[in-house]
Each structure stands twice: as C-alpha cells, then as structure tokens.
PDB file of N, CA, C, O and CB in Angstrom:
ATOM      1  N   UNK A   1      20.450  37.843 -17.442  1.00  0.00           N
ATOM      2  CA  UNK A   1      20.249  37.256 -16.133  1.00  0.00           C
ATOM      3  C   UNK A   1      19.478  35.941 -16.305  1.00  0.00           C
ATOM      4  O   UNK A   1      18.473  36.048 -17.008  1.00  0.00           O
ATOM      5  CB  UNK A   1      19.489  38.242 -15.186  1.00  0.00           C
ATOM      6  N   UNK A   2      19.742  34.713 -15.806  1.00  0.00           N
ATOM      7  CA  UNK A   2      19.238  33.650 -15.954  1.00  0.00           C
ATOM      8  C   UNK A   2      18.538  33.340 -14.691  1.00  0.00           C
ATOM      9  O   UNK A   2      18.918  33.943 -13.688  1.00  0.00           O
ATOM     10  CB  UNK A   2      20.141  32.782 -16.378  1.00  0.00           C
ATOM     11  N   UNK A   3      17.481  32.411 -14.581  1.00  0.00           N
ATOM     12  CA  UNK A   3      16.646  32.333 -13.275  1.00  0.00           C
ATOM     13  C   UNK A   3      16.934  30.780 -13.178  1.00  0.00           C
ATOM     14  O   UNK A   3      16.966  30.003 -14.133  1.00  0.00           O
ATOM     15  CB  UNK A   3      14.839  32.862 -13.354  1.00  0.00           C
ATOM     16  N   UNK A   4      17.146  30.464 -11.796  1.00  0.00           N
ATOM     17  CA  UNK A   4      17.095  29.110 -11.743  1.00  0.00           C
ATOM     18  C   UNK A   4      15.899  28.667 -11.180  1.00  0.00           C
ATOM     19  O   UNK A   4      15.403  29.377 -10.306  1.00  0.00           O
ATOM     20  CB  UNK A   4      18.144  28.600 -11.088  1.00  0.00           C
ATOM     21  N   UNK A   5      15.297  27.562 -11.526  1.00  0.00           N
ATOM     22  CA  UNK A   5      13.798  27.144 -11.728  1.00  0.00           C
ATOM     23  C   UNK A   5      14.116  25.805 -10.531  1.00  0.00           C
ATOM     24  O   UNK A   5      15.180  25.191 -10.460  1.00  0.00           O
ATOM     25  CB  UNK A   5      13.224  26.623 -13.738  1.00  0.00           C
ATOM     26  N   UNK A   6      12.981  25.587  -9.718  1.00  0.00           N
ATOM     27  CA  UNK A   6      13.561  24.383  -8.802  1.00  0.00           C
ATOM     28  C   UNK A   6      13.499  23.257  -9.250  1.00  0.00           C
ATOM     29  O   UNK A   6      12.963  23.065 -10.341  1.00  0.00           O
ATOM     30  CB  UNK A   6      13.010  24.188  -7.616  1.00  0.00           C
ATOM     31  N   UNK A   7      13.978  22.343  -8.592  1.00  0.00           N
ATOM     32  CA  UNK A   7      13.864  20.379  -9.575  1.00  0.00           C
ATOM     33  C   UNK A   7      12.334  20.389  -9.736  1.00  0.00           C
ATOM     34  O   UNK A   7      11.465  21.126  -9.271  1.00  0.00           O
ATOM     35  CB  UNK A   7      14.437  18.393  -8.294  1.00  0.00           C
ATOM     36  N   UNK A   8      12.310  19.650 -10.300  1.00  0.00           N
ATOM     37  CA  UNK A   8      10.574  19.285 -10.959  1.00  0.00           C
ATOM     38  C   UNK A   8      11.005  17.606 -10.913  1.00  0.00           C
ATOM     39  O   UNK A   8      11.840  16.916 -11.498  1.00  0.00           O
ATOM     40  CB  UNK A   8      10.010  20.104 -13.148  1.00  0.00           C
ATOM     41  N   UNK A   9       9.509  17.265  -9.446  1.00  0.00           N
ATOM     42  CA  UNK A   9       9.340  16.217  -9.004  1.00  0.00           C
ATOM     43  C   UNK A   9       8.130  15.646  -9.508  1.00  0.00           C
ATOM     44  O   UNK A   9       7.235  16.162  -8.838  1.00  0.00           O
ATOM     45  CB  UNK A   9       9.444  16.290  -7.798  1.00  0.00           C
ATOM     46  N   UNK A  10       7.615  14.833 -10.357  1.00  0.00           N
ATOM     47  CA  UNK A  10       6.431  14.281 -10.651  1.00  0.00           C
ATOM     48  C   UNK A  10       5.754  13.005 -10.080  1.00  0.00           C
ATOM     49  O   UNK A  10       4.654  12.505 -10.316  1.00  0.00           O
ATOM     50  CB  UNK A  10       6.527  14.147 -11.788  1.00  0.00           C
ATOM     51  N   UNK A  11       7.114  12.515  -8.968  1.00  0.00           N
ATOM     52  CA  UNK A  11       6.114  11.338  -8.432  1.00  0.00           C
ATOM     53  C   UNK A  11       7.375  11.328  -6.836  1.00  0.00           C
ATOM     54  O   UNK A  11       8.580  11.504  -6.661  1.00  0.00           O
ATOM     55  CB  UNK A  11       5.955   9.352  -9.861  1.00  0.00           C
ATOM     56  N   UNK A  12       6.218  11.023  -6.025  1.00  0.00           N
ATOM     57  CA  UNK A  12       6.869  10.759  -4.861  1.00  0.00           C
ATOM     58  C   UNK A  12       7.935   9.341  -4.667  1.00  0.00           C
ATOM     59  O   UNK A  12       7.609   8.176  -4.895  1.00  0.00           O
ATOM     60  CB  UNK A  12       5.730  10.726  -3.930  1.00  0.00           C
ATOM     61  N   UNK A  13       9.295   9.836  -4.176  1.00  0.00           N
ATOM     62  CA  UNK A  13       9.907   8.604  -4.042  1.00  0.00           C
ATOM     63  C   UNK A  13      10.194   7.877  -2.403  1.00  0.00           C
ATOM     64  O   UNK A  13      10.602   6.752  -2.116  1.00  0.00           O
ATOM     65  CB  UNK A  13      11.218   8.860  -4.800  1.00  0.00           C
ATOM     66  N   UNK A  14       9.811   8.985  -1.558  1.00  0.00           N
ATOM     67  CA  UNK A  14       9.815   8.455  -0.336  1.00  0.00           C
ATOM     68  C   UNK A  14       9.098   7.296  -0.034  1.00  0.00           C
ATOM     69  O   UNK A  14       7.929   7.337  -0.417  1.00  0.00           O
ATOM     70  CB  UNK A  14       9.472   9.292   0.418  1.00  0.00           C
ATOM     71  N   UNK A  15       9.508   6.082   0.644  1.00  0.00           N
ATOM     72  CA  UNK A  15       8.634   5.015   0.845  1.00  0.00           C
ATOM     73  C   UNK A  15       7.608   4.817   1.577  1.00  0.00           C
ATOM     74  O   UNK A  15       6.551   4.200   1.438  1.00  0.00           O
ATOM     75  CB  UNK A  15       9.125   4.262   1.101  1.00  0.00           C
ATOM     76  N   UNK A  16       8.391   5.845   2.910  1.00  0.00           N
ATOM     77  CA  UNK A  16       7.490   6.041   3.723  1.00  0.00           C
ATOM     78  C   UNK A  16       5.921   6.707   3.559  1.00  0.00           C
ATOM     79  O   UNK A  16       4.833   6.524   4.105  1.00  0.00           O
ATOM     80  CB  UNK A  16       8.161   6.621   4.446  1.00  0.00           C
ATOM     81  N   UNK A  17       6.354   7.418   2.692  1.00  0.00           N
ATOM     82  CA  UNK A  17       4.897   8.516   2.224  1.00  0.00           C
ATOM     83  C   UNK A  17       4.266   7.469   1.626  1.00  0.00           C
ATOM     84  O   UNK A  17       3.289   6.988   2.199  1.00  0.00           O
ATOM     85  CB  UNK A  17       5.079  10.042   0.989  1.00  0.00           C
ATOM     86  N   UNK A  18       4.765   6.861   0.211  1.00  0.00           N
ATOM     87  CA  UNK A  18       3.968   5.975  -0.985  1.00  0.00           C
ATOM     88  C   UNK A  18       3.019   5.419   0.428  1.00  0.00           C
ATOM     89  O   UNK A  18       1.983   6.049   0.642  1.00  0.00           O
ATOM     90  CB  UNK A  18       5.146   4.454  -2.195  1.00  0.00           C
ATOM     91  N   UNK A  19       3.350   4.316   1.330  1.00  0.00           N
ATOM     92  CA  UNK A  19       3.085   3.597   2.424  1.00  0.00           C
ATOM     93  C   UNK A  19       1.872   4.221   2.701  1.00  0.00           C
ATOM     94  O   UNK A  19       0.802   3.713   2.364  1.00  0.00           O
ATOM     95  CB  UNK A  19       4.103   3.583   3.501  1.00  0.00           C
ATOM     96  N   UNK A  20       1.970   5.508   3.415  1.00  0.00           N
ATOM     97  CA  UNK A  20       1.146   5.937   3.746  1.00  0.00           C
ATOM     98  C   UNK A  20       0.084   6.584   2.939  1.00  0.00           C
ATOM     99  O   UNK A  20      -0.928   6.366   3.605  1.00  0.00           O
ATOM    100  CB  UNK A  20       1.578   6.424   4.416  1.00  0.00           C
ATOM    101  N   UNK A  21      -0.239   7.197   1.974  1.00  0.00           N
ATOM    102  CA  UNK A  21      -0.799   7.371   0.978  1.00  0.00           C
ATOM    103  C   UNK A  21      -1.577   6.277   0.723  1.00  0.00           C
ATOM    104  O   UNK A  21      -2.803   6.380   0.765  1.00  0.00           O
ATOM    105  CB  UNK A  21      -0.035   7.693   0.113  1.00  0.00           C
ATOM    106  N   UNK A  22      -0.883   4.950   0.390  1.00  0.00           N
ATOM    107  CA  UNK A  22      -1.966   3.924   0.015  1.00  0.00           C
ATOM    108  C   UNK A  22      -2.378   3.536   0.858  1.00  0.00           C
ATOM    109  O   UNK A  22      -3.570   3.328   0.633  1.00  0.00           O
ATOM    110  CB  UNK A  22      -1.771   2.928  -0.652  1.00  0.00           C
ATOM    111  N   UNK A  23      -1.971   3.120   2.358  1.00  0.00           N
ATOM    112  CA  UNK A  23      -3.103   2.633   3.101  1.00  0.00           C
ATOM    113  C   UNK A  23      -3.916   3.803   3.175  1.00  0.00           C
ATOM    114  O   UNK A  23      -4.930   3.574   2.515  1.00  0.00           O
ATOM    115  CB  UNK A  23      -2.779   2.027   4.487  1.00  0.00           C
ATOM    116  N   UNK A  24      -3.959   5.194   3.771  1.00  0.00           N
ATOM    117  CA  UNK A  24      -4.901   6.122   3.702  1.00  0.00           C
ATOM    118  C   UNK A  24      -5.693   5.842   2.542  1.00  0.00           C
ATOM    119  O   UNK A  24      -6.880   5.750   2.856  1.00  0.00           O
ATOM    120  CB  UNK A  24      -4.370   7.406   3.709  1.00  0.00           C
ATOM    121  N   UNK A  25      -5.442   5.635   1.066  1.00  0.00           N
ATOM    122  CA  UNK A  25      -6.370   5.613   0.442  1.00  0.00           C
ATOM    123  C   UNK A  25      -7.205   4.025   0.323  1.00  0.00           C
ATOM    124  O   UNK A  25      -8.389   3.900   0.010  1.00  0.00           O
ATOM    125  CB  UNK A  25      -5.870   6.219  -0.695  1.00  0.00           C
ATOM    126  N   UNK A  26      -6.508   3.191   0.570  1.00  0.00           N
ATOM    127  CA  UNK A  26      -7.644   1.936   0.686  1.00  0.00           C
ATOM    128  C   UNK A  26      -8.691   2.336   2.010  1.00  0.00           C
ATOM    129  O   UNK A  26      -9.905   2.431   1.827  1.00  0.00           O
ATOM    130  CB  UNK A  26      -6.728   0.200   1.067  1.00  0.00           C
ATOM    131  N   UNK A  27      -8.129   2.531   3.211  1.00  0.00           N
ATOM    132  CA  UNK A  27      -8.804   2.608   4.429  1.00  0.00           C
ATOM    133  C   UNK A  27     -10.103   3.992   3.816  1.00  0.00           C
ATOM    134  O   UNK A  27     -11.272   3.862   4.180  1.00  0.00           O
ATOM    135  CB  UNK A  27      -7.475   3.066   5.940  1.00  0.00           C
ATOM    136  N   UNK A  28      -9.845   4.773   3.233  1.00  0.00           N
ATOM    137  CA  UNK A  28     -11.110   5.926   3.262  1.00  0.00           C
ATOM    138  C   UNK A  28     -12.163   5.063   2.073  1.00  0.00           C
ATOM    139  O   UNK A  28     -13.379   5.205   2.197  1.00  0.00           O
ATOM    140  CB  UNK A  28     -10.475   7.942   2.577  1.00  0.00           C
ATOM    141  N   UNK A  29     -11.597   4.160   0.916  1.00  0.00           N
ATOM    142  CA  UNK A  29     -12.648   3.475  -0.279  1.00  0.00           C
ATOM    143  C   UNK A  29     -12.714   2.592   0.860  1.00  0.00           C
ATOM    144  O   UNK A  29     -12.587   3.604   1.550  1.00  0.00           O
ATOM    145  CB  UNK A  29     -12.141   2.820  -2.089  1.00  0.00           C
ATOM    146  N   UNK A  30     -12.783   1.759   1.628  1.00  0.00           N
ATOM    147  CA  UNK A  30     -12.941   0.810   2.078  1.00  0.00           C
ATOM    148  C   UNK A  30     -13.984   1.179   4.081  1.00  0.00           C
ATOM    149  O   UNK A  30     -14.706   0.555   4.859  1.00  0.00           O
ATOM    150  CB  UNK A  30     -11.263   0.162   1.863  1.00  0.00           C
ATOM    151  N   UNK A  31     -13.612   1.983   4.011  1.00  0.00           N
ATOM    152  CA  UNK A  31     -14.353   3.075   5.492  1.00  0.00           C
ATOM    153  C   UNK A  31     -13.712   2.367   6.507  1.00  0.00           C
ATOM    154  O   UNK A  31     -14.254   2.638   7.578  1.00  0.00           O
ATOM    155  CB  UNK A  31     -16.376   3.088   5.887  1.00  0.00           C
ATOM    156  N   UNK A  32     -12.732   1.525   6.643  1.00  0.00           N
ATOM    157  CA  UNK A  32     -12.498   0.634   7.858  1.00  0.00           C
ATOM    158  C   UNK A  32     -10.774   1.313   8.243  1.00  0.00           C
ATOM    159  O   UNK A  32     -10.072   1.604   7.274  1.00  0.00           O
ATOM    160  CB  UNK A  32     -12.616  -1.408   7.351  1.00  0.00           C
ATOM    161  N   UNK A  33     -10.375   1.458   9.253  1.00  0.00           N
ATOM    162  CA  UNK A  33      -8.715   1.111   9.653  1.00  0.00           C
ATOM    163  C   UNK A  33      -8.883  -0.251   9.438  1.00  0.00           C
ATOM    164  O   UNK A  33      -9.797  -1.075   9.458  1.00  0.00           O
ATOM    165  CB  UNK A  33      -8.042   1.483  11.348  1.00  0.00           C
ATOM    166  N   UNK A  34      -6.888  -0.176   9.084  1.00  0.00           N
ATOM    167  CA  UNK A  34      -6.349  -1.514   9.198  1.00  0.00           C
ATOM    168  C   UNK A  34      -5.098  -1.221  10.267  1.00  0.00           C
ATOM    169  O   UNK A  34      -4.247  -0.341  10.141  1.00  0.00           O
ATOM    170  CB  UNK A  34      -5.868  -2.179   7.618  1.00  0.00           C
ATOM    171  N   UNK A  35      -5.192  -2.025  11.163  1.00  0.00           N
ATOM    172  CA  UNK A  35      -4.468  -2.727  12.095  1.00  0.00           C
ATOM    173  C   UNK A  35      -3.534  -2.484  12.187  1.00  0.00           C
ATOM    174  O   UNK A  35      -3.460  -1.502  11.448  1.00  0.00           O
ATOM    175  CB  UNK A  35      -4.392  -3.726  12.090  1.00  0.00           C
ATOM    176  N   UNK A  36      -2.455  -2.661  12.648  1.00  0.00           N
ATOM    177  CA  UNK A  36      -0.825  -2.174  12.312  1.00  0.00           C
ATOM    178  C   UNK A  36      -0.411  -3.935  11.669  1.00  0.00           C
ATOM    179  O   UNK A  36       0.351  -4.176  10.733  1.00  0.00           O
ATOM    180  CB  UNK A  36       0.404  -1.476  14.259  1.00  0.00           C
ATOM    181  N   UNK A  37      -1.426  -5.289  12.777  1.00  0.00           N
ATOM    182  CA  UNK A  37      -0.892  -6.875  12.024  1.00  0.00           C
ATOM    183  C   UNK A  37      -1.838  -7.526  11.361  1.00  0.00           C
ATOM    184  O   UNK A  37      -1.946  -8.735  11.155  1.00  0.00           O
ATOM    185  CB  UNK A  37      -0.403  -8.045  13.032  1.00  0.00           C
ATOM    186  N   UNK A  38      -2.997  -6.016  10.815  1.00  0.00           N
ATOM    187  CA  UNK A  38      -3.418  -6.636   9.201  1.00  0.00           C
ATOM    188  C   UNK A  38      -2.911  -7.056   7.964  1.00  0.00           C
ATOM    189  O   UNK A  38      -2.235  -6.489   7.107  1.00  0.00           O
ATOM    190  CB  UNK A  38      -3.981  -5.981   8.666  1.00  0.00           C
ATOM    191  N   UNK A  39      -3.607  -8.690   8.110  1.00  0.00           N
ATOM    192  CA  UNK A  39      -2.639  -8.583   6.316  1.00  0.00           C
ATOM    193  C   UNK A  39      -2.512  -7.925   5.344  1.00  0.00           C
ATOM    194  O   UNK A  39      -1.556  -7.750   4.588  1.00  0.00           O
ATOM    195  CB  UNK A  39      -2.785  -9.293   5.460  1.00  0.00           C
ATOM    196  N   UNK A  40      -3.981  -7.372   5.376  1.00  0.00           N
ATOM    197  CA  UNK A  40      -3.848  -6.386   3.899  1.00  0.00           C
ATOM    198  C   UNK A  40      -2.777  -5.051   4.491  1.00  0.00           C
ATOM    199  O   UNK A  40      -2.438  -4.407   3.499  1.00  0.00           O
ATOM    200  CB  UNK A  40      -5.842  -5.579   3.253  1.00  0.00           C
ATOM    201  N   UNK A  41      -2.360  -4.651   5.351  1.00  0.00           N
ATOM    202  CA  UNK A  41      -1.116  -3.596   5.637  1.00  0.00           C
ATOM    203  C   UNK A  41       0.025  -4.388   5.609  1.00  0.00           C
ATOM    204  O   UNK A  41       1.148  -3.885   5.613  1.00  0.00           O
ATOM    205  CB  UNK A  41      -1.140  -2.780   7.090  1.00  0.00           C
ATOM    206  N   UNK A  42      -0.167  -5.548   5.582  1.00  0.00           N
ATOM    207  CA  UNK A  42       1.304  -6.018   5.640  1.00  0.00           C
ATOM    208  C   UNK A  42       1.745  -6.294   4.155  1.00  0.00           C
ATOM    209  O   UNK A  42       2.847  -6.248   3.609  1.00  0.00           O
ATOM    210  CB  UNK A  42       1.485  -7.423   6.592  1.00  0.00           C
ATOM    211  N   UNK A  43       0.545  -6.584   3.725  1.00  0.00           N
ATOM    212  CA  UNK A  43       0.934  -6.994   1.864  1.00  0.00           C
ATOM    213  C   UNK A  43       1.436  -5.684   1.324  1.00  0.00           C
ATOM    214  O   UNK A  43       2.492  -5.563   0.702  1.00  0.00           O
ATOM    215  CB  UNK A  43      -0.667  -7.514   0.681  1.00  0.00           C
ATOM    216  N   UNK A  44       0.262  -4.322   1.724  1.00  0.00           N
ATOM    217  CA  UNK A  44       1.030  -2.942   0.948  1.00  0.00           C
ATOM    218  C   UNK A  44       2.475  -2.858   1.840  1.00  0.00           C
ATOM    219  O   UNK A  44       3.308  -1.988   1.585  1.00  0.00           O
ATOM    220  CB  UNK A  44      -0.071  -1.152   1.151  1.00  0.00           C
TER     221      UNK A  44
END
C-alpha cells in the first residue's frame, strides 16, 4: 500500500499574501501604518 504525501510548499507564491506579509512586517519594526498612497507601500 503506498501513501500519498501532500505537495510540499516552502515559500509562498501568492502575491497578494507576499504584499501583505511585508507591509505587516515593516509596519510592526517600524510601529506606524502606512497609508494605502504611502510611498513606502507603493514601492513594496
């Protein structure tokens, strides 16, 4: 009997997530929100 094992994902490829992930993580090192027509959100 063989078991099938699920895909093995090691990095997120959704853009939307990456997106969010990094502004969440600048905004918590940084203690501030950014804006929705901050530059620094528009550069990530």
């Amino acid at each position: 009997m063989t078991t099938i094992l699920p895909e093995i994902n090691f990095l997120e490829t959704d853009p939307q997530q990456l997106l969010t992930e990094i502004i969440s993580t600048y905004e918590n090192a940084e203690g501030r929100k950014l804006a929705l027509a901050d530059p620094l959100r528009l550069i990530f």
